[in-house]
VEXDREN-2710 file (C-alpha; in Angstrom, 1 decimal):
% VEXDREN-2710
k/r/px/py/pz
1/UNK/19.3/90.0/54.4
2/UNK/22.1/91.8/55.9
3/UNK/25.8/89.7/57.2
4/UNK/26.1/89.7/60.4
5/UNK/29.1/91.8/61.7
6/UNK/32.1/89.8/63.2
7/UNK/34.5/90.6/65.8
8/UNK/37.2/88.3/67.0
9/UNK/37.4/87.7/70.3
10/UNK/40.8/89.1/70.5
11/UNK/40.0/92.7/68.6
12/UNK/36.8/92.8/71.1
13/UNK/39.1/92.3/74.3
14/UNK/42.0/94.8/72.9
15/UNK/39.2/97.6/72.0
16/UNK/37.9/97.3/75.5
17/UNK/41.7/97.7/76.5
18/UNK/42.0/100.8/74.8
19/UNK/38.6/102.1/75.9
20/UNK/39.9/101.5/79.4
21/UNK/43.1/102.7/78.8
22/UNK/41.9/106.0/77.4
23/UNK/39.6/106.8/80.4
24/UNK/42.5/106.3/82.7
25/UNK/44.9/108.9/81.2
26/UNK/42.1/111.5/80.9
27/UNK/42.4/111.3/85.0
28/UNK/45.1/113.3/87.0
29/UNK/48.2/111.1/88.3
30/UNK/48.7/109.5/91.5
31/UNK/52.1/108.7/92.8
32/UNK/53.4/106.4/95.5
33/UNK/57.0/106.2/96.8
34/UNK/58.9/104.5/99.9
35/UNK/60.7/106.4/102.6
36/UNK/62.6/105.3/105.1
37/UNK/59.2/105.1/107.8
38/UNK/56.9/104.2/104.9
39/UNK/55.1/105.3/102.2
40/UNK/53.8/108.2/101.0
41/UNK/50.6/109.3/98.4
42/UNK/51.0/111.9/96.6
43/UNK/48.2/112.8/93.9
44/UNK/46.5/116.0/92.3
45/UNK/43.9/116.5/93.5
46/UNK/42.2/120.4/94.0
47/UNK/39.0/118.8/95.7
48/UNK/39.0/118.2/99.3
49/UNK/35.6/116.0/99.4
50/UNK/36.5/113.3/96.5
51/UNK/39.5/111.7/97.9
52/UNK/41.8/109.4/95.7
53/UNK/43.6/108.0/98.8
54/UNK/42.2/106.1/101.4
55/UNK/42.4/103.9/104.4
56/UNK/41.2/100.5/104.0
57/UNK/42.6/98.7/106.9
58/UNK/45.6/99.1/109.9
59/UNK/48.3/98.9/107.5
60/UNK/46.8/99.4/104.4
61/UNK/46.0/102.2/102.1
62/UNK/44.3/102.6/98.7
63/UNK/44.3/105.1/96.0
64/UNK/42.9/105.6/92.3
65/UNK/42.6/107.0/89.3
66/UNK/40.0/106.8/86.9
67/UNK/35.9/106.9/87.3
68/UNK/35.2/108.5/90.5
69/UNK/32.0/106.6/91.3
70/UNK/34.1/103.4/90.0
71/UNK/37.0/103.1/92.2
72/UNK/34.4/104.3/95.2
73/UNK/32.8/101.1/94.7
74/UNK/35.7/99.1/95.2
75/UNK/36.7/100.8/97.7
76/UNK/34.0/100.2/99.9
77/UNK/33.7/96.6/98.8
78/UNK/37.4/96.8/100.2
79/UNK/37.0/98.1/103.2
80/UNK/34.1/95.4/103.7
81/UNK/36.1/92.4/103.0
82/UNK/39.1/93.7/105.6
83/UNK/36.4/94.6/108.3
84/UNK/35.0/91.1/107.7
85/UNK/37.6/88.9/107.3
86/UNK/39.5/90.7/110.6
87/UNK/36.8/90.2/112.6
88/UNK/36.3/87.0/111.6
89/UNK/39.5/85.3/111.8
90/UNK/42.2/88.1/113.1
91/UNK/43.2/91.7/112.2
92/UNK/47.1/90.1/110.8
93/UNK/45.3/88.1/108.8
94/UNK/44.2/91.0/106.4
95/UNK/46.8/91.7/103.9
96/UNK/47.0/93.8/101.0
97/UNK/48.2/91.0/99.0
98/UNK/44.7/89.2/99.9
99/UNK/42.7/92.5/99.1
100/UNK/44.6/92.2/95.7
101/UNK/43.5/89.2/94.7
102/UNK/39.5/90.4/96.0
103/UNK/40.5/93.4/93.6
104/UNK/41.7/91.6/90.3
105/UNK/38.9/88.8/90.4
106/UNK/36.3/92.0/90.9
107/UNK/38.2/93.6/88.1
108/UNK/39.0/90.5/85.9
109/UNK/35.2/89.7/85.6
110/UNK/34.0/92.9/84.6
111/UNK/36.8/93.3/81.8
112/UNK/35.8/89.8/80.1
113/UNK/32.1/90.5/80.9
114/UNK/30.4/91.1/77.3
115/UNK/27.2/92.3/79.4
116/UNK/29.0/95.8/80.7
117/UNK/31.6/98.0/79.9
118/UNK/35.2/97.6/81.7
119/UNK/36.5/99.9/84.9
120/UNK/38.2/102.8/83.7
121/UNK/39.8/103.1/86.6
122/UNK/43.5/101.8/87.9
123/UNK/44.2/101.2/91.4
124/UNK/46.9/100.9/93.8
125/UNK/47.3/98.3/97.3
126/UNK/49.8/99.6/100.0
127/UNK/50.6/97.9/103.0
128/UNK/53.7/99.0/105.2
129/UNK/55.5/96.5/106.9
130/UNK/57.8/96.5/110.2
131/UNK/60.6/97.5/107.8
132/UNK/60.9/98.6/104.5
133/UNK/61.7/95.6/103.3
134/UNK/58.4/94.2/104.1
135/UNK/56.6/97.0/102.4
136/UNK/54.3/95.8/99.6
137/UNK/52.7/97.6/96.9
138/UNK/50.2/96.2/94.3
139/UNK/49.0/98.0/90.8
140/UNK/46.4/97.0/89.5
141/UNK/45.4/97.8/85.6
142/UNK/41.8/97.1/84.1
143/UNK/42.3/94.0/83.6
144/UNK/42.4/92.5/86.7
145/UNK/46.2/92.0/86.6
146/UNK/48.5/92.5/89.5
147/UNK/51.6/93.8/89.3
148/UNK/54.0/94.1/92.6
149/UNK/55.9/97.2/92.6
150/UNK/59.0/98.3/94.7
151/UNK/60.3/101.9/95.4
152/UNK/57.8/104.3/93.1
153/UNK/54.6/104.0/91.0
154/UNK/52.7/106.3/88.9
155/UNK/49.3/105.7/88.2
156/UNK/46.9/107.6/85.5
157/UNK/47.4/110.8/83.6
158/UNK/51.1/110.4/81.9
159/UNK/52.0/107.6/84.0
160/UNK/54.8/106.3/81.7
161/UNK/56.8/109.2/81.6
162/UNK/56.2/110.3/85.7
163/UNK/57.3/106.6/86.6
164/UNK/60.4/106.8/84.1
165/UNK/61.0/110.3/86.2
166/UNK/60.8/108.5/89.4
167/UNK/63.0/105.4/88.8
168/UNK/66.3/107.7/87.5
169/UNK/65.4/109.8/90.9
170/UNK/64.1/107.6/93.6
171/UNK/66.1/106.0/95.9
172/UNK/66.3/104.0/99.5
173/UNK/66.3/105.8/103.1
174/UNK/64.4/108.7/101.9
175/UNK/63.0/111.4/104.2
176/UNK/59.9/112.0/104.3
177/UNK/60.2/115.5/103.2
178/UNK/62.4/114.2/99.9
179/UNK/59.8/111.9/98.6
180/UNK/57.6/114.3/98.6
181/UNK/59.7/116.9/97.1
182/UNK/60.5/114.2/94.2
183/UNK/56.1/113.1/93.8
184/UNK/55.5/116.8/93.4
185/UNK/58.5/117.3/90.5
186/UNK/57.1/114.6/88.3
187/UNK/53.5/115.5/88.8
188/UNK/54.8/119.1/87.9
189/UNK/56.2/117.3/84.5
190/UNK/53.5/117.8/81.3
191/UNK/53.8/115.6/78.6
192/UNK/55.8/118.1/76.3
193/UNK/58.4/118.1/79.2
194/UNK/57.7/121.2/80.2
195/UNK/56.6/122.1/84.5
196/UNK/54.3/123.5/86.2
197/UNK/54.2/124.5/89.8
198/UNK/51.5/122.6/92.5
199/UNK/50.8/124.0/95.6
200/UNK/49.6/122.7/98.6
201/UNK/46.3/123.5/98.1
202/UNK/45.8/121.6/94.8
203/UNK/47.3/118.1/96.7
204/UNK/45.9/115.3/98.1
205/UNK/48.9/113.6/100.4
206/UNK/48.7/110.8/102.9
207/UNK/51.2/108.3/104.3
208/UNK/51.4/104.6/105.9
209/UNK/53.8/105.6/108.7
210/UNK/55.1/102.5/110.1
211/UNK/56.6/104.7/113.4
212/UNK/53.2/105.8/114.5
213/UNK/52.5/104.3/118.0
214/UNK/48.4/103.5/117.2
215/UNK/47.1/100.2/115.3
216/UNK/46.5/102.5/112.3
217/UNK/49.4/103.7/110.7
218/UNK/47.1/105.5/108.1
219/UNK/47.7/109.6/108.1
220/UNK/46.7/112.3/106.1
221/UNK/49.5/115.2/105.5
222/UNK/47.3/118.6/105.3
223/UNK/47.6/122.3/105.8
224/UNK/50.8/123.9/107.7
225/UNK/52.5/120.7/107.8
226/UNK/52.3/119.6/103.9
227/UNK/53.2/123.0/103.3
228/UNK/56.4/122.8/106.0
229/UNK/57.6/119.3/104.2
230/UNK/57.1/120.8/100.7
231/UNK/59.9/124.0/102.1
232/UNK/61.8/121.2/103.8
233/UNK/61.6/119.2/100.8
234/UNK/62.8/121.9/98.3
235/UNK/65.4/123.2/101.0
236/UNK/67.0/119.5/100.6
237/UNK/67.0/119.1/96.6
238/UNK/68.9/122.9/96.7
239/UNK/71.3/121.5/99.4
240/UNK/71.8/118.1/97.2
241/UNK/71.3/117.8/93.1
242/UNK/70.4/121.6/91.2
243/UNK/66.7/121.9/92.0
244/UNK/64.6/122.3/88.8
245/UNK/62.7/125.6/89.0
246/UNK/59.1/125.0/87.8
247/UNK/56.6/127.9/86.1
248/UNK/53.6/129.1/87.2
249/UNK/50.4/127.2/85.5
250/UNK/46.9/127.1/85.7
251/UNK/44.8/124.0/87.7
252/UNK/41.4/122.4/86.3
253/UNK/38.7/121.3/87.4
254/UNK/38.9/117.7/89.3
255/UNK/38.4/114.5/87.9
256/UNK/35.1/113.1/87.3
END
């Protein structure tokens, strides 16, 4: 008769971790930053039909890395909750810090589950505020863990060494054009340190721009003007710090 093979609960939870973890950096990067009217999303992203940034609500704006079909899920589940739980009480009463919460206990249960495998997928929460300083930003990791964020976060792919990029870099009153300048540069970073150049065309970029007039403050950047705020961008870095020249480099296919 043949032992029965043990695992302690705490190797079980940490190899789920790393299984997690490991699907997560396979995925391209997504980067969010203040600026002066908001925020911005910045992530790689060649495919124009699978977005990584979304809308969920007036204020509030999602994005993701991982398992496409994963964080679509949620992201319709999100959207649900806000549609319900305005209409139902009142559209200020939807929060990002709420949606978090909806998020980490969806997220939470599946990592402990036993029955399924955990999310490989990492998600962000955005909500823009009447000034910066009531901006709020929420990561949330695998585990169901949320983690509030201020100024820049880096999500996926190389995370570690983009965020470490955008603290030394990032700071307050930023235009619009800057911040976007600075989410391309460390996207552009490899893990060797070495840079790439992305274009336009290989971007997904949206922003929560607190100055628009409408309810929704949720806007995609695309065509002529991403490409006009990427020159405006690059025109300010050469006016300010020496700009780092990047080198040519090829694009893959998007993430699954």
């Amino acid at each position: 008769m043949s032992t029965p093979f043990y695992v302690s609960p705490q190797q079980a939870m940490a190899d789920r971790a790393e299984y997690a973890r490991k699907g997560i950096a396979r995925g391209r990067s997504v980067v969010v930053l203040q600026y002066a009217d908001g925020i911005v999303f910045v992530a790689e992203n060649p495919s124009r039909a699978l977005h990584k940034v979304s809308e969920i609500y007036d204020r509030i704006a999602f994005a993701a890395v991982g398992k496409y079909n994963e964080f679509e899920n949620l992201r319709i589940g999100g959207v649900r909750y806000a549609d319900l739980r305005g209409y139902t009480y009142a559209r200020t009463d939807v929060t990002a810090r709420g949606l978090a919460n909806v998020y980490a206990q969806t997220l939470g249960t599946i990592f402990s589950s036993a029955a399924e495998k955990p999310y490989e997928v990492e998600l962000i929460v955005a909500e823009v505020g009447e000034g910066p300083e009531d901006d709020q930003i929420y990561r949330l990791p695998h585990d169901g863990s949320i983690v509030d964020e201020h100024g820049s976060v880096a999500v996926g792919g190389n995370s570690d060494q983009i965020g470490s990029y955008l603290d030394q870099r990032h700071r307050d009153g930023m235009t619009l054009a800057e911040a976007l300048r600075l989410a391309v540069e460390s996207l552009s970073r490899d893990n060797n340190g070495g840079e790439r150049t992305l274009t336009a065309d290989q971007l997904e970029v949206a922003v929560l721009d607190r100055t628009r007039p409408q309810q929704r403050k949720f806007k995609r950047v695309l065509g002529r003007q991403l490409s006009r705020l990427l020159e405006e961008g690059g025109t300010s870095a050469s006016a300010g710090e020496p700009d780092e020249g990047t080198s040519s480099g090829e694009s893959s296919a998007s993430e699954e």
